[in-house]
N, C-alpha and C positions, 0 to 999 in steps of 0.2 A: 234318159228315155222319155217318150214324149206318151201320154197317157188321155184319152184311153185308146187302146190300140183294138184294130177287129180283125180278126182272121175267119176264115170261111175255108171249106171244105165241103166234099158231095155229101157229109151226112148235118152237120152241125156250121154252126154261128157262133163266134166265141168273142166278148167281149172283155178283154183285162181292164180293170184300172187301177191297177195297184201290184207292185210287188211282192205285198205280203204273204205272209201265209194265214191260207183261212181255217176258221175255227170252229165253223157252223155254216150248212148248207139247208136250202129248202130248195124240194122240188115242187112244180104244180104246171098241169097241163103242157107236157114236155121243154121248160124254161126249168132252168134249176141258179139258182142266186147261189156263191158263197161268199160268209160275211169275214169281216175281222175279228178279232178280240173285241174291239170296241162297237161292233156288230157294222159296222162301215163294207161297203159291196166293193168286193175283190175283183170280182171274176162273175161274168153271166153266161150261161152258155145256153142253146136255143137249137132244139133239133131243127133241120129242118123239115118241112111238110106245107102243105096249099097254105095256111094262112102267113106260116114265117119263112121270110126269103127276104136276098136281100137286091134290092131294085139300085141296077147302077145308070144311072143320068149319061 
């Protein structure tokens, strides 16, 4: 699989990159990061709302 991958939906933004399983999460200003073991970013996911969206070309 080819990495990183984005999926989108009517509420959220989700970006993978990685497989893993995460081990620790931070949320802040509706973005939530989750890291690895080795605190390496998994997975971001991003509500959406007026400033996040995603603009297609």
């Amino acid at each position: 699989m080819s990495y990183p991958i984005v999926l989108e939906d009517e509420e959220k933004i989700v970006v993978i990159y990685s497989d893993e399983p995460h081990q620790y999460v931070e949320e802040d200003n509706g973005v939530t990061i989750y890291y690895s073991r080795l605190w390496e970013v998994v997975k971001i996911v991003i509500k959406k709302d007026d400033k996040h969206h995603i603009i297609r070309l």
